[in-house]
C-alpha positions as CSV (number, residue, x, y, z in Angstrom):
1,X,-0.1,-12.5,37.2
2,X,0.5,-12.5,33.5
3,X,2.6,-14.9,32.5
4,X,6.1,-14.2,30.3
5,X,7.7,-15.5,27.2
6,X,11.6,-15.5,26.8
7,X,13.2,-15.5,23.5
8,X,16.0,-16.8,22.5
9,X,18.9,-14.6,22.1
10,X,19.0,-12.6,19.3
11,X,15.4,-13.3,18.2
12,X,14.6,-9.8,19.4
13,X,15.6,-7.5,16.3
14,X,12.1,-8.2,14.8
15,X,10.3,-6.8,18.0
16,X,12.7,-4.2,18.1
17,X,11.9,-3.1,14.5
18,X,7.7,-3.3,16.2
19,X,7.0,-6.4,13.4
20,X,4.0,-7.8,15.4
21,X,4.5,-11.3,15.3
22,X,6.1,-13.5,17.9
23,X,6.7,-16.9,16.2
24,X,7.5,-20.4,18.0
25,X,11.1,-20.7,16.9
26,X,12.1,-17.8,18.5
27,X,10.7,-18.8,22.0
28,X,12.8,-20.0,24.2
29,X,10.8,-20.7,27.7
30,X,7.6,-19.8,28.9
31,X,7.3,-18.6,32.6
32,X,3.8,-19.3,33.9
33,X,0.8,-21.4,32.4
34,X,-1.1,-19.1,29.7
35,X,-4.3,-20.0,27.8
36,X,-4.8,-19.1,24.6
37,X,-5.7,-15.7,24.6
38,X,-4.3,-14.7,27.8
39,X,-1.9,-11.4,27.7
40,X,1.6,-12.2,27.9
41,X,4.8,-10.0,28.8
42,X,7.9,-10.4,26.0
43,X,10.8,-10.3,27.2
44,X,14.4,-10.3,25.7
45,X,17.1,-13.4,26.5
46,X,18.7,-10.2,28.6
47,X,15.0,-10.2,30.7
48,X,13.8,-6.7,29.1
49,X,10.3,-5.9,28.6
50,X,9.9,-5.8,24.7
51,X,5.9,-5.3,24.9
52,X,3.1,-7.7,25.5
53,X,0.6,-9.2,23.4
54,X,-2.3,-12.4,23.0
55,X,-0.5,-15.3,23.7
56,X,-1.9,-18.7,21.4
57,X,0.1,-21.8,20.7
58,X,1.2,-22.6,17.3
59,X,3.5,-21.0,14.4
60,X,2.4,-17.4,15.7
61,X,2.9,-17.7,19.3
62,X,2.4,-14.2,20.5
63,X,0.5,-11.3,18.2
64,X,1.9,-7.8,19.9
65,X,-0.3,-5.0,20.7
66,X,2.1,-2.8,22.7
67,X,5.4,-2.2,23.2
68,X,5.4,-1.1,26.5
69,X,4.1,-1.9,30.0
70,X,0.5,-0.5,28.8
71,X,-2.8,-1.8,30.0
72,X,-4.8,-3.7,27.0
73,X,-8.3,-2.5,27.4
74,X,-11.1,-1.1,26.6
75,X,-9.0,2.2,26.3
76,X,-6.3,1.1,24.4
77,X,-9.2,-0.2,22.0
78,X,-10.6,3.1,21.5
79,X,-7.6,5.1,21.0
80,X,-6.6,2.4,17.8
81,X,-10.0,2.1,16.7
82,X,-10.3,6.4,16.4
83,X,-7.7,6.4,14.6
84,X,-8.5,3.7,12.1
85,X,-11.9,6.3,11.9
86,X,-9.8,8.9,10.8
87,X,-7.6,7.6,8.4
88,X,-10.6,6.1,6.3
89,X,-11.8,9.2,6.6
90,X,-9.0,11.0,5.3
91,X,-7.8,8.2,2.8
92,X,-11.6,7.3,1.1
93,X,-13.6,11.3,-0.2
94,X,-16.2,8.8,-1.2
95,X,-16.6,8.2,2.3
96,X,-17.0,12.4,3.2
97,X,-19.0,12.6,0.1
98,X,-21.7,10.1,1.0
99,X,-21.1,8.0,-2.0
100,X,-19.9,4.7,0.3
101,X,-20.9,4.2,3.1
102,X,-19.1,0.4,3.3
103,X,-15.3,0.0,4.4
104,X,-12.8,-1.7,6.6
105,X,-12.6,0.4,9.5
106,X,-10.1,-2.0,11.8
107,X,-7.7,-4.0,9.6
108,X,-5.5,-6.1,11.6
109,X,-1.8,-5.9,12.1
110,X,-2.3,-2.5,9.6
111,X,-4.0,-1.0,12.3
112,X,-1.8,-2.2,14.8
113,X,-4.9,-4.7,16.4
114,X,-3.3,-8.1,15.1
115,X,-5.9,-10.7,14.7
116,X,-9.4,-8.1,14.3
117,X,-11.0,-7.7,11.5
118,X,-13.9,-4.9,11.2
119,X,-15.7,-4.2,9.1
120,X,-18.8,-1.2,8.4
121,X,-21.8,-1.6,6.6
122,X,-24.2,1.4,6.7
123,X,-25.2,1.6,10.3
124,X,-24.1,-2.3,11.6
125,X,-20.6,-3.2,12.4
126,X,-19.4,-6.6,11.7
127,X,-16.8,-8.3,13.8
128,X,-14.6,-11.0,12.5
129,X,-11.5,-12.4,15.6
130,X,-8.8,-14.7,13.9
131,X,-7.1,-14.7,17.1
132,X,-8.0,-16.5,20.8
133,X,-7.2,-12.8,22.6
134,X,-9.5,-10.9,20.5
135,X,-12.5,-13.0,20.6
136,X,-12.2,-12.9,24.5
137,X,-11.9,-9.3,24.0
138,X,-14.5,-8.7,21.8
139,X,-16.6,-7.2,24.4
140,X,-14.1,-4.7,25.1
141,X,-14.0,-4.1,21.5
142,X,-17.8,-3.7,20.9
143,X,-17.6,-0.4,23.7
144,X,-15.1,0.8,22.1
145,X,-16.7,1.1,18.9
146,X,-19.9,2.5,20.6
147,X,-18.3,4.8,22.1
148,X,-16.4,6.0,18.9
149,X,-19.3,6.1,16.5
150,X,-21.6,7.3,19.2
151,X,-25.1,7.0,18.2
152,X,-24.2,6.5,14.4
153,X,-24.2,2.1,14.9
154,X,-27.5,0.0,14.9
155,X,-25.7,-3.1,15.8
156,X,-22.4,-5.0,16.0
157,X,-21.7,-8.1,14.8
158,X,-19.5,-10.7,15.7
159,X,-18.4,-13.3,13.3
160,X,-15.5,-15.4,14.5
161,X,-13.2,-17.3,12.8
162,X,-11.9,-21.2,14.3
163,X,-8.2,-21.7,14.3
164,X,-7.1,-24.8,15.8
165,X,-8.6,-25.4,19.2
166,X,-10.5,-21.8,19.0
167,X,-13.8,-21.7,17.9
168,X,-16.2,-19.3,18.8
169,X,-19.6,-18.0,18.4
170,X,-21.4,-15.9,15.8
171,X,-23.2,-12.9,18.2
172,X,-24.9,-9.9,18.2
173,X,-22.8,-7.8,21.0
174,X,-24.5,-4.6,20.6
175,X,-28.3,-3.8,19.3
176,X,-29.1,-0.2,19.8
177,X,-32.4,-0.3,21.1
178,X,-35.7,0.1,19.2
179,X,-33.5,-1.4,16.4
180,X,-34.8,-5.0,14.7
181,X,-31.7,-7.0,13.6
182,X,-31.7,-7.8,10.2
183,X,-29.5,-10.6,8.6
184,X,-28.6,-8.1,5.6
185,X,-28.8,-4.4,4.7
186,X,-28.6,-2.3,1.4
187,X,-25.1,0.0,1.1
188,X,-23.5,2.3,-1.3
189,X,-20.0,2.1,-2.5
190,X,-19.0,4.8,-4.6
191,X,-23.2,5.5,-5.2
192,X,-23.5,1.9,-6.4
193,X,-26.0,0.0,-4.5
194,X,-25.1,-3.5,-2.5
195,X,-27.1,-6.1,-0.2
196,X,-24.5,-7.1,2.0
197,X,-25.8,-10.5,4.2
198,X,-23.3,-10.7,7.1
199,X,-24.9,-14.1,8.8
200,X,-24.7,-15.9,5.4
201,X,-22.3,-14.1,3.1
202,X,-18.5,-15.2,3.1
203,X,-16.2,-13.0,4.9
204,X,-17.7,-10.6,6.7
205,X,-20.6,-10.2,3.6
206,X,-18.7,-8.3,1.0
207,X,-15.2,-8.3,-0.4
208,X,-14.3,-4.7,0.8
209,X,-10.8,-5.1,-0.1
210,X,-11.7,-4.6,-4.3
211,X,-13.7,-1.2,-4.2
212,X,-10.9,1.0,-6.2
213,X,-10.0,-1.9,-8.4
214,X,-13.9,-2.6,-9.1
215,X,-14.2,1.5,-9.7
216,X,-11.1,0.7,-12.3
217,X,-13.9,-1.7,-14.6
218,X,-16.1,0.4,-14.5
219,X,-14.3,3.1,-16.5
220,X,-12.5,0.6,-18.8
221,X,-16.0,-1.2,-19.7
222,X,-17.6,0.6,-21.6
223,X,-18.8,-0.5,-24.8
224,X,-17.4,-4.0,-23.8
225,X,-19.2,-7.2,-23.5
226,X,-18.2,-8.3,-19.6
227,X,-17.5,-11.7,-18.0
228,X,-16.4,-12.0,-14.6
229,X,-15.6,-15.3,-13.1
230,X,-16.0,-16.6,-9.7
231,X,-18.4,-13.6,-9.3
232,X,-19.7,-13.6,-5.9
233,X,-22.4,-10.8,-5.5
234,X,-21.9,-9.6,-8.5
235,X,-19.9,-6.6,-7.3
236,X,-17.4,-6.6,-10.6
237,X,-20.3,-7.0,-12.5
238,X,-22.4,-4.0,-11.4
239,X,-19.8,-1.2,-11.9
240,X,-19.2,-3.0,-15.2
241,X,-22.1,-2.2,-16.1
242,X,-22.7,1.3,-14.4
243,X,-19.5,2.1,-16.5
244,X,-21.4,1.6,-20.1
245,X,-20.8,-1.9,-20.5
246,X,-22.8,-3.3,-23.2
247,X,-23.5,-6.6,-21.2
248,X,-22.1,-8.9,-18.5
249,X,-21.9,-12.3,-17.8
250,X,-21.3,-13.4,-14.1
251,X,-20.6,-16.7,-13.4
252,X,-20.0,-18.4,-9.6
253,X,-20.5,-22.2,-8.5
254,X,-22.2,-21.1,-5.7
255,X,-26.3,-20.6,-6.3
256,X,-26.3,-18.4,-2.8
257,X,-23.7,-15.9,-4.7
258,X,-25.7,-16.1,-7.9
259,X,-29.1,-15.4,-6.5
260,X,-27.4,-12.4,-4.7
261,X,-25.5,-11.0,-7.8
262,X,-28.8,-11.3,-9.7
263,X,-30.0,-9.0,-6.8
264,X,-27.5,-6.5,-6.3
265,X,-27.7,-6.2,-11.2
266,X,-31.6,-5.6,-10.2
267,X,-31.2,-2.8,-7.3
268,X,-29.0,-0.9,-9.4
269,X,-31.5,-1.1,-12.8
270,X,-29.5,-3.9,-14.6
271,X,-32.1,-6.3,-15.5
272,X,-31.1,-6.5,-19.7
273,X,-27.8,-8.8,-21.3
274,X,-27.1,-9.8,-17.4
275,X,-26.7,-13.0,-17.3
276,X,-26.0,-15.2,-13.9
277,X,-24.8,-18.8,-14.3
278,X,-24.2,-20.8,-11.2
279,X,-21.4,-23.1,-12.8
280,X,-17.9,-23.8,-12.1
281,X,-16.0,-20.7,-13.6
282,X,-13.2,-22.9,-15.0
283,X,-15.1,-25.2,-16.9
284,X,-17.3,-22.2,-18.2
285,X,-14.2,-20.4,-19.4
286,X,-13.2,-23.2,-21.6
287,X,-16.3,-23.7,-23.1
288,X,-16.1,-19.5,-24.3
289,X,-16.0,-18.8,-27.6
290,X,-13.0,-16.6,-28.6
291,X,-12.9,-13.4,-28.9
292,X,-17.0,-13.1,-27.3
293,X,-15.6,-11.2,-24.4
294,X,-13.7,-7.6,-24.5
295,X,-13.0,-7.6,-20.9
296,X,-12.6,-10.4,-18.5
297,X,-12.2,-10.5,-14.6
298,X,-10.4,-13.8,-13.1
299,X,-10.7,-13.0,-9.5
300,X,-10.9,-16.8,-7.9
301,X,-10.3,-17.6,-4.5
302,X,-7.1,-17.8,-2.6
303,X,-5.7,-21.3,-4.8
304,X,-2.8,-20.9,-1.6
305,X,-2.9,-20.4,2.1
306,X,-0.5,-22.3,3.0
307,X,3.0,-22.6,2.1
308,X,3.4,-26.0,0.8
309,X,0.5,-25.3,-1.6
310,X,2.2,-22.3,-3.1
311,X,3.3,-24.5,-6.4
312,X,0.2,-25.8,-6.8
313,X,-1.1,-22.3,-6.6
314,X,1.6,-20.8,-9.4
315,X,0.1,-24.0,-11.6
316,X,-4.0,-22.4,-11.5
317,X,-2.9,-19.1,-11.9
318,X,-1.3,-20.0,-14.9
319,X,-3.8,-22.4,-16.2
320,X,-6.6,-19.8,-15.8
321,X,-4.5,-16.5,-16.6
322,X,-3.5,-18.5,-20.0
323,X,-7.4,-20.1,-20.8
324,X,-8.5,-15.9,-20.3
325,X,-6.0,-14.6,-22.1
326,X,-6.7,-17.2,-25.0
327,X,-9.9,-16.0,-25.3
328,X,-10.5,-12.7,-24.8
329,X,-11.0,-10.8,-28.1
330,X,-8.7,-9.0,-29.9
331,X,-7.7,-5.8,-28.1
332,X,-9.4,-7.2,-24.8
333,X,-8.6,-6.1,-21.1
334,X,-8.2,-8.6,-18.6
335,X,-8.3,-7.9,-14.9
336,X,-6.7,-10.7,-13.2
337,X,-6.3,-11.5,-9.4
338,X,-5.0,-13.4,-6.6
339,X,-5.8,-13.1,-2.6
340,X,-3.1,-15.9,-1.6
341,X,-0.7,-14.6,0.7
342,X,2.1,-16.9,-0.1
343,X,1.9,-15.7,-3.4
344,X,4.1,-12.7,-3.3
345,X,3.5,-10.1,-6.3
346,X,6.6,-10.8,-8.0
347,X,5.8,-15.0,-8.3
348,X,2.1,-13.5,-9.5
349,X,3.8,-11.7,-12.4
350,X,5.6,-14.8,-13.5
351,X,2.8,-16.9,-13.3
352,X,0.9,-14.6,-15.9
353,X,3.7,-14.2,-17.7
354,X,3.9,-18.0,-18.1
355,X,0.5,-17.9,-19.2
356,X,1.0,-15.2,-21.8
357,X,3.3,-17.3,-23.4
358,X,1.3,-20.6,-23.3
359,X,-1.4,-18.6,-25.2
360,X,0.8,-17.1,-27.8
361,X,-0.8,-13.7,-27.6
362,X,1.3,-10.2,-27.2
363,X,0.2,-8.9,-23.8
364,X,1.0,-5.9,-22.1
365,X,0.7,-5.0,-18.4
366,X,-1.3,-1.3,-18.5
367,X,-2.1,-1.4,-14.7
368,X,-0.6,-3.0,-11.1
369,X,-3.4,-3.4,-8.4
370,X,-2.9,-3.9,-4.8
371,X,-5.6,-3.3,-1.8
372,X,-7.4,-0.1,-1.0
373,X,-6.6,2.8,1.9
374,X,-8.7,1.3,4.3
375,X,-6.8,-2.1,3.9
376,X,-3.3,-0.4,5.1
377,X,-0.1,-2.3,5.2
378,X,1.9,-2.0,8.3
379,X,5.4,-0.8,6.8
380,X,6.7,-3.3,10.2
381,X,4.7,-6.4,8.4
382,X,4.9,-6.1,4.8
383,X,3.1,-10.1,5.1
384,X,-0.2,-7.9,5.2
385,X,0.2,-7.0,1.5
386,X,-1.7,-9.8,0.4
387,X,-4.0,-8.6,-3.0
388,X,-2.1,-8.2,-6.1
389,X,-3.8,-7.5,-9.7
390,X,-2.5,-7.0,-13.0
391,X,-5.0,-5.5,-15.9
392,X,-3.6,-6.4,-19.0
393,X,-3.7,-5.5,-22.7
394,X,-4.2,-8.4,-25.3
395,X,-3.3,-7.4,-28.9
């Protein structure tokens, strides 16, 4: 008997709008005993079924998956996971035109399966659960991504994430058989060539989520000398230097992400002014001679993701932002990032702003970045807009 949640009245116009989230605050009693991850009904202070979802104690207490008195299963999985299929496909011609190969294919609350990450490399699908309910679905999930790519997967992956008392297990849930697994395989995203390493790499083994904004450097870099900081596998630096960039310095702190950038410069015929320093990108970038570099990328990790680390957050961003813009050479591009999703776009802005002005340099803003098509926003949870760029002109 599944168990039910209650809300307080009132706290129903979110549900009502279909925002996927039920948080603690708005709980008022809990009928029954549920385990995290169990499937729980909703239901209004008036006793209405608003929808049921993956129950899990903490801030989020309930993340939606229907808002109805539908079965979750394997059906319900293939159905959402189709069409995820066909809006990359429709959304990404690189995709049709057998230039990439390597997207998101499930995307969370965007593609209305809150707390599952998917992701597609070549012929192996890689499984990431933030959630209790999906990982003790993901075997539900693994048929129904069989069953919609047919005989078109090798393997699936799955790559779990611990949050509070959940922690699971890395696991192969699917090997097509005659098939060895492999710990990384070669991809192409829009025809440049990547080793993504699933097991070892962060995420799920390659930021996915920057594929327009990298294709954006490679048409601004050439004739540039390149430097892109906290590099990771080198993915910046590769269509820098597919774009005509005269060289490109990559720098990360970690010697795993170094070795593969070196790797991924190699497999696409970069072996000349490609440098790979395993250092700490900050302390590199003040040690950079002015004016040596026409076109920087600060991409660092998320400095926020929490709430009460949001000012700290708005300090490094403008710390960095300002060090860049200080020394990037006269008439110099600068591609600058954040991934924290406390940090809305609008406190971004201000932070480089801030930084423009602590470096004394005329800047202009010639481009606003967000995430890619296969990275959709639910227009219900605007929280899943969480990448924000700016590419600016220094005079």
């Amino acid at each position: 008997m599944e168990s039910k949640v209650i809300l307080k009245k009132g706290k129903d116009q979110s549900l009502m709008r279909f925002h996927p989230w039920v948080f603690s605050g708005a709980v008022a009693k809990i009928l029954g005993d549920p385990e995290n991850g169990d499937i729980v009904r909703v239901m209004s202070s008036g006793s209405i079924l608003l929808g049921k979802g993956h129950f899990q104690k903490g801030s989020i207490m309930v993340r939606m998956l229907v808002w109805d008195n539908s079965a979750i299963d394997t059906d319900l999985y293939i159905s959402r996971i189709s069409k995820a299929l066909r809006l990359r496909q429709a959304a990404i011609p690189s995709i049709k035109e057998g230039m990439t190969d390597c997207y998101r294919l499930v995307h969370g609350e965007g593609d209305y399966l809150p707390g599952l990450i998917v992701d597609i490399y070549g012929r192996i699908a890689v499984m990431q659960t933030h959630s209790a309910g999906m990982y003790n679905c993901r075997k539900d999930i693994a048929e129904a991504i069989k069953e919609v790519f047919k005989d078109k997967i090798d393997a699936i992956y799955s790559k779990s994430t611990p949050i509070g008392s959940f922690k699971g297990d890395d696991d192969y849930l699917y090997i097509r058989e005659g098939y060895t697994p492999q710990s990384q395989t070669e991809v192409r995203e829009n025809g440049c060539r990547f080793l993504v390493d699933w097991e070892k790499g962060q995420k799920t083994g390659f930021f996915l989520d920057q594929r327009d904004n990298r294709n954006l450097v490679g048409r601004l870099s050439d004739g540039m000398k390149v430097l892109n900081l906290f590099c990771y596998t080198g993915g910046f630096s590769v269509y820098a230097m597919s774009g005509g960039a005269i060289g490109c310095d990559s720098v990360d702190s970690s010697q795993l992400a170094i070795d593969a950038c070196k790797k991924n410069l190699e497999l696409n015929g970069f072996t000349q002014n490609c440098e790979c320093v395993c250092t700490d990108a900050i302390e590199y970038l003040k040690n950079v001679e002015n004016g040596k570099y026409g076109l920087m990328i600060v991409d660092p990790p998320a400095f926020a993701k929490h709430l009460s680390a949001k000012q700290n957050a708005l300090r490094a961003y403008k710390k960095l932002n300002a060090m860049a813009i200080e020394k990037v050479a006269k008439g110099g591009i600068v591609f600058t990032f954040s991934c924290s999703q406390v940090v809305d776009k609008t406190d971004f802005a201000l932070a480089v702003f801030s930084a423009a002005a602590m470096a004394k340099r005329k800047v202009r803003i010639i481009h606003r970045l967000t995430q890619p098509a296969d990275h959709p926003v639910n227009i219900c949870h605007p929280e899943g807009e969480y990448l924000k760029g700016l590419v600016l002109y220094v005079e």
